[in-house]
DRENLUM-657753 format. One record per residue (C-alpha): x, y negated, z negated; residue in three letters. Coordinates in nm, 2 decimals, m for minus. Layout:
N
x->X y->Y z->Z aa->ALA
...
***
This chain:
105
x->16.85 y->m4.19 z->m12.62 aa->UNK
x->16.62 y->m4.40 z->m12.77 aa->UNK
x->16.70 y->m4.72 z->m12.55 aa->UNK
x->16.68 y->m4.43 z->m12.24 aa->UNK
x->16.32 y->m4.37 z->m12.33 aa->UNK
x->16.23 y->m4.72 z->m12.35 aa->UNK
x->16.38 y->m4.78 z->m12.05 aa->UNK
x->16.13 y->m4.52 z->m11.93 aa->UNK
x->15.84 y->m4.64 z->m12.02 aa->UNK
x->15.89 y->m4.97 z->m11.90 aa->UNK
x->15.96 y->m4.83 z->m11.53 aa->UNK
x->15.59 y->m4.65 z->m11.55 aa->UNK
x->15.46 y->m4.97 z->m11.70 aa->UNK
x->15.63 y->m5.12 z->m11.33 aa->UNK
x->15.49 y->m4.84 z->m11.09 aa->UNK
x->15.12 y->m4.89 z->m11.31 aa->UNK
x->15.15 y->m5.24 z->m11.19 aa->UNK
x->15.26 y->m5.16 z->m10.85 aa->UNK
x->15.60 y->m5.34 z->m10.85 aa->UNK
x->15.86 y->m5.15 z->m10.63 aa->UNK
x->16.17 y->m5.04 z->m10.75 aa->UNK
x->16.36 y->m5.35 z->m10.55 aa->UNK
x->16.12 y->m5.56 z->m10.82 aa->UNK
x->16.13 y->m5.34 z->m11.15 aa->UNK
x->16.54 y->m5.28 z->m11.08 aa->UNK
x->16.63 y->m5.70 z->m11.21 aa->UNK
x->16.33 y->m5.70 z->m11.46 aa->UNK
x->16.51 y->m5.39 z->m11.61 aa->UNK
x->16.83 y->m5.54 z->m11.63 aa->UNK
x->16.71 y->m5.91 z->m11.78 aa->UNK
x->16.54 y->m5.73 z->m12.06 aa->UNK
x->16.82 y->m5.47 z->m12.15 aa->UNK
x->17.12 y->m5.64 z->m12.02 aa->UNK
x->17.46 y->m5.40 z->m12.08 aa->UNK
x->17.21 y->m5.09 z->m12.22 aa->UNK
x->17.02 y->m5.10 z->m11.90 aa->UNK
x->17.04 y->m4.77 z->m11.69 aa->UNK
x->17.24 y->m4.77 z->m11.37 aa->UNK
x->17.08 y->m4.82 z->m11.05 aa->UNK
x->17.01 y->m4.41 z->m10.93 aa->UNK
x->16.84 y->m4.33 z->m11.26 aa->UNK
x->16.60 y->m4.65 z->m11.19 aa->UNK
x->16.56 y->m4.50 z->m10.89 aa->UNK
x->16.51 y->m4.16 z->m10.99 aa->UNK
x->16.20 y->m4.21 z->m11.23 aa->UNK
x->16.07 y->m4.50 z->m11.01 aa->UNK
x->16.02 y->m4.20 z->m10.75 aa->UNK
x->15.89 y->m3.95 z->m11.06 aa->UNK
x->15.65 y->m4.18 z->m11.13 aa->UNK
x->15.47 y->m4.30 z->m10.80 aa->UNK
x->15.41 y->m3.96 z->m10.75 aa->UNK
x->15.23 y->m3.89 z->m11.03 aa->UNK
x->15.45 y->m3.81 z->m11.33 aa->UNK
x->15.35 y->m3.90 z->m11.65 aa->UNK
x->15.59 y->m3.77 z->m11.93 aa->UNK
x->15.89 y->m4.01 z->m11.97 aa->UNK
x->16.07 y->m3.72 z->m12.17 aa->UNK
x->16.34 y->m3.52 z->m12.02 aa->UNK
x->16.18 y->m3.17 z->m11.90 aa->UNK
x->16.35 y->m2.90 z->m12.10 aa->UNK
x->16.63 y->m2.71 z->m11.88 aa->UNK
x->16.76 y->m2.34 z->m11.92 aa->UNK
x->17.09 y->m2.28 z->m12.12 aa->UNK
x->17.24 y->m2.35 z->m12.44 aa->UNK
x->17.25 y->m2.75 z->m12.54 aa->UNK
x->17.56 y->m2.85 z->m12.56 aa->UNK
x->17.68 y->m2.87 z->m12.96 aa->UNK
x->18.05 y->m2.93 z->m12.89 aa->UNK
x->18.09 y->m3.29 z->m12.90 aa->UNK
x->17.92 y->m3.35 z->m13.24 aa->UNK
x->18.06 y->m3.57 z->m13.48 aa->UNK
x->18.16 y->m3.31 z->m13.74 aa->UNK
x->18.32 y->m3.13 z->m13.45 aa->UNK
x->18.51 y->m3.45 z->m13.35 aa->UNK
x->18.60 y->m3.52 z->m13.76 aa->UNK
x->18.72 y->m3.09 z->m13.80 aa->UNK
x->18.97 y->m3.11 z->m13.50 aa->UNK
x->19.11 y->m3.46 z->m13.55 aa->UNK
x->19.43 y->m3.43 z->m13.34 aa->UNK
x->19.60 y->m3.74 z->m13.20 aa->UNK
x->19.59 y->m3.84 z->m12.84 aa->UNK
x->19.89 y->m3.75 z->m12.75 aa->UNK
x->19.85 y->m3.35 z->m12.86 aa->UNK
x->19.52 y->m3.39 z->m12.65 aa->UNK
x->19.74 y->m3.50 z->m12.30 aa->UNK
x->20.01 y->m3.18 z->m12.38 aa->UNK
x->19.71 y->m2.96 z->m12.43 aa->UNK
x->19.55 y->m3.05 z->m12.06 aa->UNK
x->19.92 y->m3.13 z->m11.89 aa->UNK
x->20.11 y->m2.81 z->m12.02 aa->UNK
x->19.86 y->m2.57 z->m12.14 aa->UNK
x->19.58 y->m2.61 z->m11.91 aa->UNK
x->19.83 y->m2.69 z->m11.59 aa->UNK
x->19.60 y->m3.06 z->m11.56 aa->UNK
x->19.90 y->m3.26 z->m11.42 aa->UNK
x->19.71 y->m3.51 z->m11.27 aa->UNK
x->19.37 y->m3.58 z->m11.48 aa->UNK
x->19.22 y->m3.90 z->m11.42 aa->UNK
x->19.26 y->m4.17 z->m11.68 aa->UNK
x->18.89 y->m4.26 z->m11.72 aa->UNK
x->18.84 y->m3.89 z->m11.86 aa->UNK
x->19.11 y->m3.95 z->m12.15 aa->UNK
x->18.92 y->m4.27 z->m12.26 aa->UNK
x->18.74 y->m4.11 z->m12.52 aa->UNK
x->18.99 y->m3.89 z->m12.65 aa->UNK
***
């Protein structure tokens, strides 16, 4: 979150000076290299910003936050990978779920 907010800043920094987004999009990337944000969020606040946003912080949004991924939740349930692909195959009826989802688990 922290490196997000940074990144933030440094793209109203850019639209203070004027650079476009084509311009700020490679400075970004030199100065955070793998933690940099993918293109569309560059794009995103580059837009926010020329038109007059100032707050780099995310604007608060209706509903619960999300508490389920936590890392005490992660350490209570503790189940192996395998148990995780029979819950979505069998239980849930998720045959064909794609790989990239399962990383994490």
């Amino acid at each position: 979150m922290q490196r997000s907010l940074e990144q933030r800043m440094a793209i109203k920094f850019c639209v203070k000076l004027e650079k476009t987004v084509a311009e700020t999009i490679p400075m970004l990337k030199k100065a955070f290299d793998v933690d940099c944000l993918s293109d569309r969020p560059i794009f995103r606040w580059h837009k926010a910003f020329a038109e007059g946003r100032e707050d780099v912080n995310d604007e608060n949004r209706a509903g619960r936050p999300s508490t389920s991924s936590s890392d005490d939740n992660v350490k209570r349930v503790h189940i192996t990978k395998t148990i995780v692909h029979e819950i979505v195959s069998e239980s849930l009826a998720m045959r064909k779920v794609c790989r990239s989802s399962c990383q994490k688990c």
